[in-house]
MARMARNU-363893 format. One record per residue (C-alpha): residue in three letters; residue number from 1; z, y negated, x negated. Coordinates in Angstrom, 2 decimals, decimal comma. Layout:
<sites>
[site ala; NUM; [Z; Y; X]]
...
</sites>
This chain:
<sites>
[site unk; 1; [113,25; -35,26; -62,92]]
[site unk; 2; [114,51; -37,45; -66,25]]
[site unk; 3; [113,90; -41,22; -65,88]]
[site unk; 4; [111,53; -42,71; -67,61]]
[site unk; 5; [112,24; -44,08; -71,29]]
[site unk; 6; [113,18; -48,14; -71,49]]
[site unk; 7; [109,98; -49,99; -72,34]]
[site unk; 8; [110,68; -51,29; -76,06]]
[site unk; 9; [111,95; -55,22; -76,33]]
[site unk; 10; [109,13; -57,56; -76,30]]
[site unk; 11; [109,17; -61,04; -78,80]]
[site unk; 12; [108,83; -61,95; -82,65]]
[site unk; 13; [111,05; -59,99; -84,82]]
[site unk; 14; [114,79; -61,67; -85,54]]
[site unk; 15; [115,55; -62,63; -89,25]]
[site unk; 16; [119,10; -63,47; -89,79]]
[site unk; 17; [120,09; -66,35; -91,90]]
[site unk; 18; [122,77; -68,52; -93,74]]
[site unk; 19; [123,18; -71,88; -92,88]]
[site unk; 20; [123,71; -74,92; -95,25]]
[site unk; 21; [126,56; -77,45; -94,54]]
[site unk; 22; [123,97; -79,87; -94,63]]
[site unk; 23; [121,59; -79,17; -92,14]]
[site unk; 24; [123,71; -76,68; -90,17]]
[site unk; 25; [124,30; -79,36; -87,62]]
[site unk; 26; [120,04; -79,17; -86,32]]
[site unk; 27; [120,25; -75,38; -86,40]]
[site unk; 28; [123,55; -75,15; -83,83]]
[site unk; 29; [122,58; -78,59; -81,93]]
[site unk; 30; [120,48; -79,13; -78,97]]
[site unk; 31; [116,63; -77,51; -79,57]]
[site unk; 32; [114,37; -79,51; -80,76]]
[site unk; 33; [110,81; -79,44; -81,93]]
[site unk; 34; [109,94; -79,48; -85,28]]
[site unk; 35; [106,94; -79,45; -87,46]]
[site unk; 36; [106,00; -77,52; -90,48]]
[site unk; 37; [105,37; -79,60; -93,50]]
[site unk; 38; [104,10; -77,58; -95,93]]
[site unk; 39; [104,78; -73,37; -95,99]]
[site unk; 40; [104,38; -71,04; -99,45]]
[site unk; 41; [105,34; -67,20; -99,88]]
[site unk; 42; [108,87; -68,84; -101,16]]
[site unk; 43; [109,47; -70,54; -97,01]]
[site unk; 44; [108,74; -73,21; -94,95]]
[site unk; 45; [109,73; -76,94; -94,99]]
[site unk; 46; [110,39; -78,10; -91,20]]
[site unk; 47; [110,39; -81,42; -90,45]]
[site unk; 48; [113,07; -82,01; -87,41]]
[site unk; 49; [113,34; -86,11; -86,45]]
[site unk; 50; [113,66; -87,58; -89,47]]
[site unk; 51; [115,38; -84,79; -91,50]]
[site unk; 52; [114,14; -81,83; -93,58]]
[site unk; 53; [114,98; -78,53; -93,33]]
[site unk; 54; [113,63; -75,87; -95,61]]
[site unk; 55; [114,08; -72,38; -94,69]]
[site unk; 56; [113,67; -70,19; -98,13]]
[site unk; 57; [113,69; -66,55; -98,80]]
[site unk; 58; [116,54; -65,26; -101,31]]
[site unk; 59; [114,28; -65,45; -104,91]]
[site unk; 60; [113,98; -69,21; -103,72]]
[site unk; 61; [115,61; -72,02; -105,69]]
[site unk; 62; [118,52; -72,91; -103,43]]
[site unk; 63; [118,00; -76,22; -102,14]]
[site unk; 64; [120,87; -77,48; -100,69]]
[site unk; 65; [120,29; -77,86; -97,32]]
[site unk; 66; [118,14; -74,79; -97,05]]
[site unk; 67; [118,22; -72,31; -94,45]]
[site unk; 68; [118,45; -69,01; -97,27]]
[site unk; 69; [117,18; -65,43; -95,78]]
[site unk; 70; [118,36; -62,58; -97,28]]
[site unk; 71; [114,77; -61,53; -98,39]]
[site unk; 72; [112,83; -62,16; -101,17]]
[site unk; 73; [109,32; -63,34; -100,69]]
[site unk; 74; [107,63; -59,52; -100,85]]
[site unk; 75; [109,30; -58,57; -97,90]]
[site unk; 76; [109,42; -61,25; -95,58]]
[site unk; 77; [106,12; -63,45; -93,84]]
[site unk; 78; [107,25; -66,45; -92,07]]
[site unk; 79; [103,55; -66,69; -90,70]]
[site unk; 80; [103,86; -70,18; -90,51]]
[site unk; 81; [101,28; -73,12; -91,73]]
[site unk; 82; [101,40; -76,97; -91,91]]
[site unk; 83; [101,01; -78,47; -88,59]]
[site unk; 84; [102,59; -75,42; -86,80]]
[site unk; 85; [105,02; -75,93; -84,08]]
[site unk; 86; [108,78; -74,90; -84,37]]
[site unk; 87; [111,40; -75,25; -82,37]]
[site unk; 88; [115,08; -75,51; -83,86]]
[site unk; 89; [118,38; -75,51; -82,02]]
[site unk; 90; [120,97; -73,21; -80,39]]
[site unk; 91; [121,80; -71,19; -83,13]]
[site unk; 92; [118,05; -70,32; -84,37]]
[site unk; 93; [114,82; -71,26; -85,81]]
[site unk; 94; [111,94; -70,49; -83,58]]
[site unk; 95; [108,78; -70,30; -85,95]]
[site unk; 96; [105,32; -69,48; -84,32]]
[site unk; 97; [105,83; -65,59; -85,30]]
[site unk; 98; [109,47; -65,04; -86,01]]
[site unk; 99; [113,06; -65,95; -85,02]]
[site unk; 100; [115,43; -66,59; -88,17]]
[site unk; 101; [119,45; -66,85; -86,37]]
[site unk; 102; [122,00; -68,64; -88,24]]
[site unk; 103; [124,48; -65,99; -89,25]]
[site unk; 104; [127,02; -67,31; -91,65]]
[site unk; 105; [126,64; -70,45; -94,37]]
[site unk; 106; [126,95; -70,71; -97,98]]
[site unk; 107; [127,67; -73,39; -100,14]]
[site unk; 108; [125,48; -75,51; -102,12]]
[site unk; 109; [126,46; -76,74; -105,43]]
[site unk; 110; [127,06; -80,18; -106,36]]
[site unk; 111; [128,17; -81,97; -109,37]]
[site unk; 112; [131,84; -83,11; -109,70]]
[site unk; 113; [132,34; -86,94; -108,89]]
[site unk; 114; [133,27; -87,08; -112,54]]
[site unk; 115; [132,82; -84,23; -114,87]]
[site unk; 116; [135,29; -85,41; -117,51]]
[site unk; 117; [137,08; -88,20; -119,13]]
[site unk; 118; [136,29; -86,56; -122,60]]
[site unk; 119; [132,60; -87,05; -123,01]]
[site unk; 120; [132,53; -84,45; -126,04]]
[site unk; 121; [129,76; -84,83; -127,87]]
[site unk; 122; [127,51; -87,14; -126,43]]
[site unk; 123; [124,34; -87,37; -129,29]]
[site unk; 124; [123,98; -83,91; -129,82]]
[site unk; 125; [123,81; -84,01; -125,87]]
[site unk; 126; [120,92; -86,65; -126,16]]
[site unk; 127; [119,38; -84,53; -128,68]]
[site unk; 128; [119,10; -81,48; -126,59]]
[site unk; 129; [117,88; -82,92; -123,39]]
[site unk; 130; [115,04; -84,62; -125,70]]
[site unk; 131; [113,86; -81,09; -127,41]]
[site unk; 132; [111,43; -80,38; -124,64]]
[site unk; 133; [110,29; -83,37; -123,79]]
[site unk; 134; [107,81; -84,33; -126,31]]
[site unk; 135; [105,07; -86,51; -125,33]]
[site unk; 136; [103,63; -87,53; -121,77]]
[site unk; 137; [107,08; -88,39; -120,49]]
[site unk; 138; [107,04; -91,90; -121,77]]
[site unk; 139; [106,60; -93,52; -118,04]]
[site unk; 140; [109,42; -91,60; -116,58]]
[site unk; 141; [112,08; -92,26; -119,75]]
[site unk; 142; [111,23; -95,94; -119,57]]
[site unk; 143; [111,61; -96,59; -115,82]]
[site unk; 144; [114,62; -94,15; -115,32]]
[site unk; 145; [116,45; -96,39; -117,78]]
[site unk; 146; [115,42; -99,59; -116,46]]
[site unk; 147; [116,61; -98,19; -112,79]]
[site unk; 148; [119,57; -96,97; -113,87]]
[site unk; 149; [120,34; -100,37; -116,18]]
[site unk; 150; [118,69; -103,10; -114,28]]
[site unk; 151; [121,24; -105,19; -111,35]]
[site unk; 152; [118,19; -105,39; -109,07]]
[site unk; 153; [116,34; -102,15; -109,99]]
[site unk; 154; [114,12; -102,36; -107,04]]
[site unk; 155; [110,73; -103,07; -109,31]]
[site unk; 156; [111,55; -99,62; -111,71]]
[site unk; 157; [112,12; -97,71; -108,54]]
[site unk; 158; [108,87; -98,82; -106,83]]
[site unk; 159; [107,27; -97,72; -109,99]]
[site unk; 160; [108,73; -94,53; -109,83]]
[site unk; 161; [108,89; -93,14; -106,04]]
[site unk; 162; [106,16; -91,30; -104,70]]
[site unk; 163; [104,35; -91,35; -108,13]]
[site unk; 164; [102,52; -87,95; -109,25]]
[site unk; 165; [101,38; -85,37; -107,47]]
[site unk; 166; [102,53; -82,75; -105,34]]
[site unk; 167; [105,41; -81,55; -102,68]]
[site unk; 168; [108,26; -83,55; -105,40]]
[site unk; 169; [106,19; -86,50; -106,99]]
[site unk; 170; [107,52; -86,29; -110,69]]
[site unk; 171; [108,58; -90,12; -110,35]]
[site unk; 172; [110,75; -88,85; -107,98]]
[site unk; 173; [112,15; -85,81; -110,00]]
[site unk; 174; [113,25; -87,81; -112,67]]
[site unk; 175; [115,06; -90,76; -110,01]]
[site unk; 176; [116,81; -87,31; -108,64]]
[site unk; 177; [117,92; -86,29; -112,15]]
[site unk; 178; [119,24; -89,99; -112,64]]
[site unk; 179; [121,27; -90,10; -109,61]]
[site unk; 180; [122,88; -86,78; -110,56]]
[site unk; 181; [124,11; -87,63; -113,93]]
[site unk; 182; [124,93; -91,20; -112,82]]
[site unk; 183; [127,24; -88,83; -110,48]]
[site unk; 184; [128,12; -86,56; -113,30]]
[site unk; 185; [129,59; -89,70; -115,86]]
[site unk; 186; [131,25; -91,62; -112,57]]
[site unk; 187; [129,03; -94,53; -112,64]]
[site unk; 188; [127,85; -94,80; -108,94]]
[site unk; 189; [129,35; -97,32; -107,12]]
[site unk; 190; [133,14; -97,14; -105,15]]
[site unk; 191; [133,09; -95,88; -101,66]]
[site unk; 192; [132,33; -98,50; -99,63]]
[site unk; 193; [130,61; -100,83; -102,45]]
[site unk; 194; [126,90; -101,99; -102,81]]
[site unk; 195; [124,48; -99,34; -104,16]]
[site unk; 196; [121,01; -101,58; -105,82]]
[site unk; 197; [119,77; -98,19; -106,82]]
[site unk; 198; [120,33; -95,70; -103,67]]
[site unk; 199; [119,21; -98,69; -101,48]]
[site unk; 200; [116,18; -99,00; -103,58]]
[site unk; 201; [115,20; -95,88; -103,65]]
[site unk; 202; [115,88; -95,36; -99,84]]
[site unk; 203; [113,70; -98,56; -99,11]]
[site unk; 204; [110,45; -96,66; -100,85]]
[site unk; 205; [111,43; -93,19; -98,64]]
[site unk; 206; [108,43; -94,16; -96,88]]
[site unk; 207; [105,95; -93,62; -100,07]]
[site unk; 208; [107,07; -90,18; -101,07]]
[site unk; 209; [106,56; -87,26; -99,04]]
[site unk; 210; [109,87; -86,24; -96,40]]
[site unk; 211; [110,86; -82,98; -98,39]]
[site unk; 212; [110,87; -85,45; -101,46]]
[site unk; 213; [112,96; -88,01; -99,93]]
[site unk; 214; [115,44; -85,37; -98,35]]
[site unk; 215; [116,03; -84,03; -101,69]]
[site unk; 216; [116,63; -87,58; -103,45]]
[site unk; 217; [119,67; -88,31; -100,25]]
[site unk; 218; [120,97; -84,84; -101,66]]
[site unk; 219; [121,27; -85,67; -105,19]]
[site unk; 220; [122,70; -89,10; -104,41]]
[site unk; 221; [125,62; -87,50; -102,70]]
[site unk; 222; [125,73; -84,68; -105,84]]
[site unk; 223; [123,96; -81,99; -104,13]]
[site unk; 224; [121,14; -79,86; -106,05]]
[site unk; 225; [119,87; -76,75; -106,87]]
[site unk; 226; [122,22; -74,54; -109,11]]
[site unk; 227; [120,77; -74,60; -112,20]]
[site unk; 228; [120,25; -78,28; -112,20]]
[site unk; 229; [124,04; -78,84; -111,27]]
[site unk; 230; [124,97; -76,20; -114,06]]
[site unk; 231; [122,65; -78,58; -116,35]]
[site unk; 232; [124,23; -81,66; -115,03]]
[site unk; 233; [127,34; -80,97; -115,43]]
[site unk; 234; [127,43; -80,13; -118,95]]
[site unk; 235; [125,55; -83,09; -119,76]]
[site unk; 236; [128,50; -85,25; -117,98]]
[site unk; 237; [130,82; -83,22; -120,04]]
[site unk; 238; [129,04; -83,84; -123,41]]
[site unk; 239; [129,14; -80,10; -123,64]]
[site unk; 240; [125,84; -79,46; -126,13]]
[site unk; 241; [126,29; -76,16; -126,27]]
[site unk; 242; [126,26; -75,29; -122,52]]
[site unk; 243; [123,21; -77,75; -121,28]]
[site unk; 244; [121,11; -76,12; -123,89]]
[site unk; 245; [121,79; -72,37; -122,10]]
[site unk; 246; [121,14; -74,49; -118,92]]
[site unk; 247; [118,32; -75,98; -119,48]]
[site unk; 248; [115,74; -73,10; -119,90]]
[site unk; 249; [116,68; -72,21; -115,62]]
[site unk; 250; [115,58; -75,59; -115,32]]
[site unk; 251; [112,16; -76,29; -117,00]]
[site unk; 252; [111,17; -73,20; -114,88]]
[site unk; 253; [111,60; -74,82; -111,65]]
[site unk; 254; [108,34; -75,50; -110,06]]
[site unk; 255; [105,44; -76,45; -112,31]]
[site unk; 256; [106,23; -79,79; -113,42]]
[site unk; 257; [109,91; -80,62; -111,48]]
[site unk; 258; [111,62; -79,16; -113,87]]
[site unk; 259; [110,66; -81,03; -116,73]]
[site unk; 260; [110,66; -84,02; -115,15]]
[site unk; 261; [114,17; -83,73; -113,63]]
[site unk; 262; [115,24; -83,40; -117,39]]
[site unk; 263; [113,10; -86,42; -118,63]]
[site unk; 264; [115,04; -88,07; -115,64]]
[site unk; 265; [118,65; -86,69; -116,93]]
[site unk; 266; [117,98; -87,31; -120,58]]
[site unk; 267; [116,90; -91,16; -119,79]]
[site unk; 268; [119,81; -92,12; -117,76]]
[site unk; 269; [122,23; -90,18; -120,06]]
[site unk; 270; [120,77; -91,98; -122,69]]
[site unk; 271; [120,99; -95,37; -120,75]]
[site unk; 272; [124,48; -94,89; -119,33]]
[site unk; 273; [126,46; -93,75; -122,54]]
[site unk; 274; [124,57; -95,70; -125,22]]
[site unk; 275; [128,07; -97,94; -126,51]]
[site unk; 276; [129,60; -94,35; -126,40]]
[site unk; 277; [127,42; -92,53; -128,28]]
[site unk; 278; [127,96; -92,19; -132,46]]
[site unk; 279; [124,44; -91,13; -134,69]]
[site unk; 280; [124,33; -87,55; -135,43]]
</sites>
């Protein structure tokens, strides 16, 4: 008489995944419960303490401290909603009706401390960044540059954080583009030193949403999706050409975040270079 055939392996199905440098530290630590904070067909933002961590299928924009799957959104259902439990720790992500592992890491992209001593050709760069932004962007130009200028910028910031609607405020877009060109041109502060604006912004954390304020701590420290860092960069090396083929990648991201990230880049450009820059 044969013996009977194993009964099949009970639990959620097991997604494997690629860890962020970031964030990789919550996914192999002790477990921990977590909360969802807001879920699409692109992944699920999990809100762990006082961190973030997003966990994004592959056609995703890469944020940088993203948990990335290796499928794209048609083949993969997280089956999570805001409000659900999680549980994150010991190597894996324990949503409500699947398992994603940590399996390897990748590497974000960040902007170079300093992109290059030869700014190129800084007013044609001006002139690109401004091409899409015509009209409605006013609010965001004028209190990027007074943030970015200003010794105590804590009034701009308070007018910007949080402001506009949505998962990324557009206030808070444009402060993220800021900080990534102030990055870009090597005008943050030395290690160690006072930072006005980072402390500002960090004080108003509290009056954005928590995926918003993760992502503005990211592009303090240089850290962004890749198109915006391809964007960035070419801005910080006055290279005209090359943030015009960038910028297209970036207008597409989201349905406003994208264009206000560049009215955020293009005002603090702008600000910061303005005794460089020549009339074209």
């Amino acid at each position: 008489m044969s013996s009977p055939a194993p009964a099949p392996a009970c639990g959620p199905p097991v997604l494997p995944g690629a860890l962020s440098p970031l964030t990789a530290d919550l996914v192999r630590g002790p477990r921990h419960t977590a909360v969802v904070l807001a879920a699409s067909r692109a992944g699920v933002y999990l809100g762990v303490g006082d961190r973030v961590l997003p966990v994004l299928t592959s056609d995703a924009f890469a944020l940088p401290g993203a948990v990335r799957l290796g499928q794209p959104s048609g083949e993969v259902r997280l089956g999570a909603r805001p409000g659900d439990i999680a549980v994150v720790g010991a190597g894996a992500i324990r949503l409500p009706t699947v398992v994603v592992r940590g399996v390897r890491t990748w590497r974000p992209a960040r902007v170079p401390a300093t992109c290059a001593t030869d700014r190129g050709d800084l007013a044609h760069v001006c002139t690109v960044l401004r091409a899409p932004l015509a009209g409605g962007d006013d609010w965001l130009t004028a209190g990027v540059a007074r943030a970015v200028r200003d010794a105590d910028p804590r009034e701009a910031v308070t007018a910007l954080v949080g402001r506009g609607p949505g998962l990324t405020p557009s206030g808070d877009d444009a402060l993220a583009g800021a900080l990534l060109v102030r990055r870009s041109l090597g005008r943050g502060p030395r290690p160690g030193a006072p930072d006005p604006l980072l402390d500002a912004v960090r004080a108003r954390a509290w009056a954005t949403t928590a995926v918003s304020a993760a992502l503005l701590q990211a592009a303090a420290d240089g850290f962004a999706t890749g198109e915006v860092v391809d964007l960035v960069t070419a801005v910080g090396r006055g290279d005209a050409a090359r943030a015009r083929s960038a910028l297209p990648a970036v207008l597409a991201i989201g349905h406003t975040s994208g264009r206000d990230l560049v009215a955020g880049v293009s005002a603090a450009f702008e600000a910061l270079t303005s005794s460089e820059r020549v009339a074209v």
